[in-house]
C-alpha positions as CSV (number, residue, x, y, z in Angstrom):
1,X,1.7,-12.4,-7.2
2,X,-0.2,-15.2,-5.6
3,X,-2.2,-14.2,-2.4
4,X,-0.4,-16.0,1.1
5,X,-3.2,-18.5,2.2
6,X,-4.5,-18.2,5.4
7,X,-6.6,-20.9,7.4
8,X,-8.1,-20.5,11.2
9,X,-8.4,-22.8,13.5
10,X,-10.0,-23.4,17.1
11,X,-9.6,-26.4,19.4
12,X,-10.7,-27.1,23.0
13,X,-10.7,-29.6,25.6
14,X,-12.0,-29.4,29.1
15,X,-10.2,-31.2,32.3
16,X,-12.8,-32.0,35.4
17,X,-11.4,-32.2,38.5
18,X,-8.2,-30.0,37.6
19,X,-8.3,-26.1,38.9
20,X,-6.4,-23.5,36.8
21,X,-3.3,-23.8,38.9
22,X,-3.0,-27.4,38.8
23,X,-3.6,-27.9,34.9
24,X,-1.2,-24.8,34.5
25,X,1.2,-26.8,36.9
26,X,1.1,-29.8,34.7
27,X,1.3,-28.1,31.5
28,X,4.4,-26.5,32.5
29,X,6.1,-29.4,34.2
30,X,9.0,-30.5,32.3
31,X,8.6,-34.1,33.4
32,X,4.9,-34.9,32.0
33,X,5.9,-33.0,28.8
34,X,8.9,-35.2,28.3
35,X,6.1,-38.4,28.9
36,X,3.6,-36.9,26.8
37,X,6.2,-36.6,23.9
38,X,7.0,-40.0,24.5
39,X,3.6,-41.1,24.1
40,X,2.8,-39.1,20.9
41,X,6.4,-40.4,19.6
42,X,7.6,-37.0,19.1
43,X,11.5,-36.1,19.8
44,X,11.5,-33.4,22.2
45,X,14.6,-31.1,23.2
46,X,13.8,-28.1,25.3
47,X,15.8,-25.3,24.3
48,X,15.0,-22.1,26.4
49,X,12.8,-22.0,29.5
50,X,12.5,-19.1,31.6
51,X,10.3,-18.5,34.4
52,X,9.1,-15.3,36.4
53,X,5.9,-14.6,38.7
54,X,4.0,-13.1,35.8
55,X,5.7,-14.6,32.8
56,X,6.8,-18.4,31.3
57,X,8.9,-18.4,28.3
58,X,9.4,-21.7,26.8
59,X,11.5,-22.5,23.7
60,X,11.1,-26.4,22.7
61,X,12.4,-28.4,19.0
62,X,10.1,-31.2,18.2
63,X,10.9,-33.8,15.7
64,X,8.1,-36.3,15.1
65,X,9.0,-39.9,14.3
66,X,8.1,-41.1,10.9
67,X,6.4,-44.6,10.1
68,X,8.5,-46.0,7.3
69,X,6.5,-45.7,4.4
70,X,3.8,-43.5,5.3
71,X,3.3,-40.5,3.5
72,X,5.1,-38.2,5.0
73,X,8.0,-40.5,4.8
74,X,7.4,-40.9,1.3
75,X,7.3,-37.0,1.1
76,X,10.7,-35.8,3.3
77,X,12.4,-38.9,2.6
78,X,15.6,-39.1,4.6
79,X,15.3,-35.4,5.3
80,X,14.3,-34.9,9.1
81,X,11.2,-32.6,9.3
82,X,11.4,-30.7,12.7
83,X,9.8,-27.3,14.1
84,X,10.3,-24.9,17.4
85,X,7.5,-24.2,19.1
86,X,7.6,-20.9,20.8
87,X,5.8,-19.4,23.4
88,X,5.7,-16.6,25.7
89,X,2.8,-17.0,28.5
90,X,0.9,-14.6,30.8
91,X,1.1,-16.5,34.0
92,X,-1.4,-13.5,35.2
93,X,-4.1,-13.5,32.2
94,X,-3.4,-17.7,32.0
95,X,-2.8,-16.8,28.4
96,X,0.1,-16.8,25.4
97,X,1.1,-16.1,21.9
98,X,2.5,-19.1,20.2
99,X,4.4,-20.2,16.8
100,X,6.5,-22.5,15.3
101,X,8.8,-22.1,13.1
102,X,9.7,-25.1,10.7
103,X,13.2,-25.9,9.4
104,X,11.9,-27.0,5.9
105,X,9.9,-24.3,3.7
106,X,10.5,-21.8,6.8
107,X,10.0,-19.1,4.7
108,X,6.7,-20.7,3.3
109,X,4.8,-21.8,6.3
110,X,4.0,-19.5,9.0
111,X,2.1,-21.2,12.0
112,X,0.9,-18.9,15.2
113,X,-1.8,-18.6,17.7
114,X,-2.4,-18.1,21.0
115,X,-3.5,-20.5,24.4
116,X,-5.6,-20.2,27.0
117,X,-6.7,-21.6,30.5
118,X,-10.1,-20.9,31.5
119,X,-11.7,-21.2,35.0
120,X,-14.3,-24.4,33.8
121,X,-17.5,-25.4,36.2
122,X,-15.7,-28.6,38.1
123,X,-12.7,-27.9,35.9
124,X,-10.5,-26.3,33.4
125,X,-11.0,-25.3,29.6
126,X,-7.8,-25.4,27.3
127,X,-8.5,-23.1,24.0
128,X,-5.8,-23.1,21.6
129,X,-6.6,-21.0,18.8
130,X,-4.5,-20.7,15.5
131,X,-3.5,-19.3,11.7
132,X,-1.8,-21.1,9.3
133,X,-0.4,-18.9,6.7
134,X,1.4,-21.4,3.2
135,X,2.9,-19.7,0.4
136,X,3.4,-22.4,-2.2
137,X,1.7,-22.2,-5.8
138,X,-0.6,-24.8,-6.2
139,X,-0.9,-26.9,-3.6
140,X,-0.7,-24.5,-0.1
141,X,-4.7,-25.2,0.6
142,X,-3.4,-29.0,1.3
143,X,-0.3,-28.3,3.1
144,X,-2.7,-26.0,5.0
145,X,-5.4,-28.6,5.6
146,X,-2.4,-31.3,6.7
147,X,-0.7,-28.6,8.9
148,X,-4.2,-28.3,11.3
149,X,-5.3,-31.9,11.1
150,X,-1.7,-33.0,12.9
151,X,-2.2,-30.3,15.2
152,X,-5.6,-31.3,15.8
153,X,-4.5,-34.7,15.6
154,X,-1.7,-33.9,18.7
155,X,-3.4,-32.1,21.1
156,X,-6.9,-34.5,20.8
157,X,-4.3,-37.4,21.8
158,X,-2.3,-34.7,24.0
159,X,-5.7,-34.5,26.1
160,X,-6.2,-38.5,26.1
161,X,-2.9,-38.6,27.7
162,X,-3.7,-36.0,29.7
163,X,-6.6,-37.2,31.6
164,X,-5.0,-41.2,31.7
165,X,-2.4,-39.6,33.6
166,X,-4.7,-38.2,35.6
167,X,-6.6,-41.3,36.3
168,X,-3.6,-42.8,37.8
169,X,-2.8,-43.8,41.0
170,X,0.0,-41.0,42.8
């Protein structure tokens, strides 16, 4: 038997001028998530959101639009590739447990983590942390690698979205 993989990842990105409230505001609003989808050019349906004082509960299918040709067109081919992300936040610790679950090798990847809003000088801190568990014989290290370099890759231009829209004009 071949040993699941298991990769660790860390990312964080600070937003001056934004208390926890307000950043936890805007990462909840339903509006701004719709834009910042747009902008990434990811398909975005929410499917479950559920809201109490203490807890946020947010259910949400993502299908990322392919450049024709690029590898990963080259790789699905006319399969869609598509994931829910789930995640269930502590509105009172400003922190949750996330994962997504693919719908292609779903019982091969296993992606989870957890997020977190910290009180920043002048600001707040976003810290995503993350495993990425890929069962597949020979080549799981570079689905691995892939798997964290989009995240990375979505949540660096996630925060360059982030703090344009902030520059705006209200």
């Amino acid at each position: 038997m071949v040993p699941k993989r298991l990769m660790r990842f860390e990312i964080q990105h600070v937003f001056s001028g934004l208390d926890l409230t307000e950043y936890e505001a805007l990462y909840f609003d339903e509006p701004f998530n719709e834009a910042v989808s747009e902008a990434l050019r990811m398909g975005r349906k929410l499917l479950r959101l559920e809201r109490t004082a203490t807890k946020i509960l947010r259910h949400v299918c993502f299908e990322p639009r392919r450049e024709a040709g690029s590898p990963a067109d080259q790789a699905f081919g006319t399969s869609r590739a598509s994931f829910v992300e789930e995640l269930e936040y502590d509105a009172v610790a400003r922190c949750g447990t996330w994962r997504t679950i693919p719908n292609l090798f779903t019982e091969r990847v296993r992606n989870s983590g957890t997020i977190a809003f910290q009180r920043e000088v002048g600001g707040t801190r976003r810290v995503v942390r993350g495993e990425i568990r890929v069962s597949l014989f020979g080549f799981g290290g570079i689905v691995e690698r892939m798997i964290v370099s989009e995240i990375e890759k979505n949540y660096a231009a996630t925060t360059r979205f982030t703090l344009d829209y902030l520059s705006r004009p209200r």
